[in-house]
Each structure stands twice: as structure tokens, then as C-alpha cells.
N, C-alpha and C positions, 0 to 999 in steps of 0.2 A: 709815585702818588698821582701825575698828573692824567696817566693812562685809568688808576679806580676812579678818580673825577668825570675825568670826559665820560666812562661807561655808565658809572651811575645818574651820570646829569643827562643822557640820550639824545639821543640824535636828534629827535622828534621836538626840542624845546629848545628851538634857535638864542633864545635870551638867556637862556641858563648854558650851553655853549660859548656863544660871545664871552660871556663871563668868565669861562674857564681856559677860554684860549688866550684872554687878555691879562689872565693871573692874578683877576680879581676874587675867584671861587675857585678853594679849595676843598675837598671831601677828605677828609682823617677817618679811615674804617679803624675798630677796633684794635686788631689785630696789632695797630703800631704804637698803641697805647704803653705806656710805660707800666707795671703792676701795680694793682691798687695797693694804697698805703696802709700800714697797719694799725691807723687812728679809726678808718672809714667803719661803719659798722656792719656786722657780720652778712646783715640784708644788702648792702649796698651792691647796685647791680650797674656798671658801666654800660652808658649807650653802646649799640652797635653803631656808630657813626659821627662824629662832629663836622659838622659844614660852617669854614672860616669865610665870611664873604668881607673884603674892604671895602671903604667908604670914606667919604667924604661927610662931617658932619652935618655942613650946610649946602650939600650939593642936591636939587631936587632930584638930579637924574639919578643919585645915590639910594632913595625915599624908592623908586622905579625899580630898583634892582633889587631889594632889600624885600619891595612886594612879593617881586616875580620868585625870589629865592623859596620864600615863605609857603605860597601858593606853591609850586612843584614839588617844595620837597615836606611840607607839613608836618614840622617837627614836634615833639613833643614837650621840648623846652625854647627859651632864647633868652642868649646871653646879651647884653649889650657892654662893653667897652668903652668909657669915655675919659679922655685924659684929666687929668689934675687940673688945666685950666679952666676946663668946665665947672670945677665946684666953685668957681667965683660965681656963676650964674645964678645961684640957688639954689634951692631943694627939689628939683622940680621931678627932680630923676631919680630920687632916692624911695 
């Protein structure tokens, strides 16, 4: 996986590299997707591509990577992930 990473994330985009050599940016192509389930509905069309990138929630340089990801690879969805002790904080993310 880490060899579709580095190819799709190219040479040409030193930040998006770093990230993938440091094993913060991962790329999941389809292909190693598990089959869709038979709840999903008969339209339902699986991305070609999921991009994992970790983070730090309060890290600025985390906010930096998070852009850069955004900007190169210009997805058409984004998931965000945030632990159970975040819902003390509020609503602010729901």
C-alpha cells in the first residue's frame, strides 16, 4: 500500500511525500476495499480511493497537513474522526 501512496501522492509535492514517508498519509485504492454490503443501495458507487491522513487534534502543524492534503488531492467527500472525549466539548462538530 505504501508503494500506491508514494505513486499517487508524486514526487512533484514534497508535503504530501513527507507525509507519506513519515506514515502519516495513507491512500486505500479501491481495489482493497472489502465488498459492498448488501444493506447499501443498488446506486451505491464506492470511491475509487480513500486517503487516511493522521493528526493531532490540536496540533497547528496538523490544521498545515490537513490543507495540503485537501488542496493536492481534492476530494470529493471528508470524513473527520474525532474521539468520544471530544463530545464533552459540545456540539460544535455535529
Amino acid at each position: 500500500m505504501l508503494a500506491d501512496t508514494r505513486a499517487a501522492a508524486g514526487a512533484g509535492n514534497l508535503s504530501l511525500a513527507a507525509l507519506v514517508e513519515s506514515g502519516a498519509l495513507v491512500r486505500v485504492p479501491r481495489r482493497r476495499f472489502r465488498p459492498v454490503p448488501a444493506w447499501r443501495p443498488p446506486d451505491f458507487m464506492e470511491p475509487e480511493e480513500v486517503w487516511i491522513i493522521s493528526t493531532s487534534h490540536l496540533s497547528p502543524e496538523s490544521v498545515v497537513d490537513v490543507e495540503s492534503v485537501l488542496r493536492a488531492v481534492q476530494p470529493d467527500n471528508v470524513v473527520v474522526e474525532l474521539c468520544r472525549s471530544w463530545q464533552e466539548l459540545g456540539s460544535w462538530y455535529t
